[in-house]
C-alpha positions as CSV (number, residue, x, y, z in Angstrom):
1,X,-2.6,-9.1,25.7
2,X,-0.5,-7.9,28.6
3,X,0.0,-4.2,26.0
4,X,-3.4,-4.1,25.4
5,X,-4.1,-4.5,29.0
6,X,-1.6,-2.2,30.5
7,X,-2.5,0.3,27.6
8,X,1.2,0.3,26.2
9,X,2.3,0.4,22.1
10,X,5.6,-0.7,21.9
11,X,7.7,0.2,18.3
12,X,10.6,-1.2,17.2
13,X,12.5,1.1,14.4
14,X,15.4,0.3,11.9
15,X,18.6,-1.4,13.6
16,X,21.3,1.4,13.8
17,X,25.3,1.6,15.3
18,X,25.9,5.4,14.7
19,X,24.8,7.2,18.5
20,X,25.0,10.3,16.0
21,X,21.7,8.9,14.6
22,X,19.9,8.5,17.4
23,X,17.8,11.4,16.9
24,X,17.0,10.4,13.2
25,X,16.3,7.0,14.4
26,X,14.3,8.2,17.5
27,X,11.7,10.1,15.2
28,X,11.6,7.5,12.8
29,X,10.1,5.3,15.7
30,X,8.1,8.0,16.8
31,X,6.5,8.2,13.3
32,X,6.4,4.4,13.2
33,X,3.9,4.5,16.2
34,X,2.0,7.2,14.8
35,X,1.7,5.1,11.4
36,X,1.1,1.5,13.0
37,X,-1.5,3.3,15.8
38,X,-3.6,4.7,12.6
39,X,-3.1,1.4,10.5
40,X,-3.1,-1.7,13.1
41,X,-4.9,0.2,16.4
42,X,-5.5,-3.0,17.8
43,X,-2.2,-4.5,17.1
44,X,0.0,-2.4,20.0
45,X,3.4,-3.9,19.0
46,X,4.8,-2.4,15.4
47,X,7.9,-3.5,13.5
48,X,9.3,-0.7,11.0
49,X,9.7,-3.4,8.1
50,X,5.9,-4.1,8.4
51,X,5.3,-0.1,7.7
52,X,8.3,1.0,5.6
53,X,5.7,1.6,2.8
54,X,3.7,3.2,4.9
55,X,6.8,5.8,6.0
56,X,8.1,6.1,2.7
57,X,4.8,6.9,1.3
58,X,4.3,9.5,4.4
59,X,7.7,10.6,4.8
60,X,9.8,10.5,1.8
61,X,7.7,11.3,-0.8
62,X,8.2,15.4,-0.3
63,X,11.1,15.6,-2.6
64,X,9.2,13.5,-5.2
65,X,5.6,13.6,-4.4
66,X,3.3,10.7,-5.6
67,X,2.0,13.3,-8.6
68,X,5.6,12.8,-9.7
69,X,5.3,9.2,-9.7
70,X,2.5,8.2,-10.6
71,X,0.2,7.5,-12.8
72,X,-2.2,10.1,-13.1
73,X,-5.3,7.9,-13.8
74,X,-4.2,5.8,-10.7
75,X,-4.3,8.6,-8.2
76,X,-7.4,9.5,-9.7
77,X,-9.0,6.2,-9.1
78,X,-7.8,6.5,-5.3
79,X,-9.5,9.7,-5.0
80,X,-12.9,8.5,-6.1
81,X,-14.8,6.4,-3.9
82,X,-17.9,5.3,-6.5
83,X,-18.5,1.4,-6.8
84,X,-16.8,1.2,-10.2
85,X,-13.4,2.9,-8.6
86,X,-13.5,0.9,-5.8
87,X,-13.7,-2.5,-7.8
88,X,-11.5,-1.5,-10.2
89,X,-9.0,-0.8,-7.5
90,X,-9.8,-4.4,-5.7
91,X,-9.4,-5.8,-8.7
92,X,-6.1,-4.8,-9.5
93,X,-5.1,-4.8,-5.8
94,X,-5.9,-8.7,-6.1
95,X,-4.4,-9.1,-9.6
96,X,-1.2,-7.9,-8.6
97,X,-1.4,-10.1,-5.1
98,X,-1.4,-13.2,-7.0
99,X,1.5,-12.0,-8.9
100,X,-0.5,-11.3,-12.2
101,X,-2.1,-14.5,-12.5
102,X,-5.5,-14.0,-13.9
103,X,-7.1,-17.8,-12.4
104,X,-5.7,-17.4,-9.4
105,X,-6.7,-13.6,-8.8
106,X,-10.1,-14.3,-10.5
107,X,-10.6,-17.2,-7.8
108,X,-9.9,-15.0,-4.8
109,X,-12.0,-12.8,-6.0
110,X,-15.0,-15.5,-6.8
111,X,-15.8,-14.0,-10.4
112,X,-15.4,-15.9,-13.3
113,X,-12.0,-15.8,-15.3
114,X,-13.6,-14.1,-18.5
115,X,-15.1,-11.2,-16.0
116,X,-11.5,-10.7,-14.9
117,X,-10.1,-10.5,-18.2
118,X,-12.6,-8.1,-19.2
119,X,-11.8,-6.0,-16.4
120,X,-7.9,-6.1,-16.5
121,X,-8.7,-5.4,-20.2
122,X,-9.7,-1.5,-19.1
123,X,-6.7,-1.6,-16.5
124,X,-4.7,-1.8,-19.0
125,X,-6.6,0.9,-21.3
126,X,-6.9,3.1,-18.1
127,X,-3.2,3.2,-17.2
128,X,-1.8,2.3,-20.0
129,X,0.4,0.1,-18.5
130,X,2.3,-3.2,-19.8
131,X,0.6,-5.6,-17.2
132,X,2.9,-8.5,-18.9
133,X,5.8,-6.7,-18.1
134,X,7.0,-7.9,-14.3
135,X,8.8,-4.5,-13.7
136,X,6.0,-2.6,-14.5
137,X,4.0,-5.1,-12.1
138,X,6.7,-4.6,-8.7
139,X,6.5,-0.7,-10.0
140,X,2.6,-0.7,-9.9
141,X,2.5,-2.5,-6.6
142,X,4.9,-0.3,-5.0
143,X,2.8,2.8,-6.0
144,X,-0.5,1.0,-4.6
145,X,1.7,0.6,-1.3
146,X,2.0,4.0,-1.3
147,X,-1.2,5.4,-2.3
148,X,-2.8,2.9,0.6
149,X,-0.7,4.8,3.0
150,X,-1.9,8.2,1.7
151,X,-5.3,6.9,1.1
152,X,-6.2,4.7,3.7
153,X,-9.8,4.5,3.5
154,X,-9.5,3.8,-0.3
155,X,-7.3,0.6,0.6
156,X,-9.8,-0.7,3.1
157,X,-12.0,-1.4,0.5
């Protein structure tokens, strides 16, 4: 209250011991302000652990950009914004949240478990992706971190 009141963000980066870093580290707070100001505007106090997607995905992907990395039917799904996109991406967003179980994601999403089924059914025809597979799970869900960064209005839905 007292930072929202006084009009103050405060950012805390990445615990360092090398002074020689201190620029590095300087901007990295710098760009964790400008991250957590766009993402949280309301929260005014930002940690870099809560946003190192967020930097990675802004920062660090210019040697090997998401293109690179990523599926190409996935970025294409983040650049659409129809209804089917848009619940596809919830749905998988969800799926992945509850660690791939299918009751438990088609429950937080209140649809039966035979509509989710279905619908992971085309995920897995889309990407073609091994959704049994945990790597390729932590993999997926990495690359959704980073595309929410990059495509922020596509993760707010």
């Amino acid at each position: 209250k007292l930072l929202q009141d006084s009009g103050l963000d405060i950012a805390i980066g990445n615990a360092f011991h090398d002074l020689t870093k201190l620029r590095a580290f300087f901007l990295q707070t710098l760009a964790l302000l400008d991250i957590g100001r766009r993402r949280d505007p309301e929260a005014h106090f930002y940690i870099y652990r809560s946003y190192a997607l967020d930097y990675i995905a802004l920062y660090h992907t210019r040697e090997a950009p998401l293109e690179m990395i990523c599926p190409v039917e996935l970025m294409e799904l983040y650049r659409l914004s129809d209804k089917e996109s848009r619940e596809t991406l919830q749905t998988l967003r969800v799926f992945l949240q509850s660690d791939g179980r299918q009751s438990r994601a088609a429950e937080r999403l209140y649809i039966h478990r035979s509509t989710l089924v279905y619908r992971i059914g085309k995920i897995r025809q889309m990407l073609k992706l091994n959704l049994d597979d945990h790597r390729e799970l932590v993999a997926l869900q990495v690359l959704m971190e980073l595309l929410d960064a990059r495509f922020p209005d596509a993760a707010a839905q």
